[in-house]
N, C-alpha and C positions, 0 to 999 in steps of 0.2 A: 373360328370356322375355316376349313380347309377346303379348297373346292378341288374335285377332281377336273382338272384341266388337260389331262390325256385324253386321247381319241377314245369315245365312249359309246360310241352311234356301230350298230349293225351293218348300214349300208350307208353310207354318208354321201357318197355318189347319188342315191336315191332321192334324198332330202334336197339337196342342192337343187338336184333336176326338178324337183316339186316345187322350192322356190322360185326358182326362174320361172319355173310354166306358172306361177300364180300372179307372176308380173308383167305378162306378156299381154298386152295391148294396155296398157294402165302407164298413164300421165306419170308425169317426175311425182307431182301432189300425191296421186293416188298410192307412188310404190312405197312412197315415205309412211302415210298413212296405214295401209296393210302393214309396212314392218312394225309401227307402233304396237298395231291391234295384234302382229302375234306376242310381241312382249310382252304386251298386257298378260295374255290366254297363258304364255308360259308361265309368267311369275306367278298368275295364279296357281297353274299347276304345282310348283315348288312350294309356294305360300309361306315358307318361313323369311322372317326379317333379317335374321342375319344372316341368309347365306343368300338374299337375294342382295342386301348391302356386299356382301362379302363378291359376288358377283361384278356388282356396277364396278367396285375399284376393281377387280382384272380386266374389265374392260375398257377400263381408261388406260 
């Protein structure tokens, strides 16, 4: 499995700004928390095993 790791996002400025505004007034607990839960939502969205394994090692 090959992940595309080039800029792949429309607006990626956008995303960002969405991020942050989604962690604004939320405890250290809470931002850790949100970022698990979009992990979760994302992996689901992809759903396959090996390019979400394939995933985790680029991000180590």
């Amino acid at each position: 499995m090959t992940l595309n790791l080039e800029p792949n996002m429309s607006d990626p400025d956008g995303f960002y700004e969405a991020l942050l505004k989604a962690h604004e007034g939320l405890s250290d607990k809470e931002s850790v928390e949100l970022n698990a839960r979009l992990v979760l939502v994302l992996a689901n969205q992809i759903g396959d095993p090996d390019t979400l394994a394939a995933a985790i090692e680029a991000a180590k």
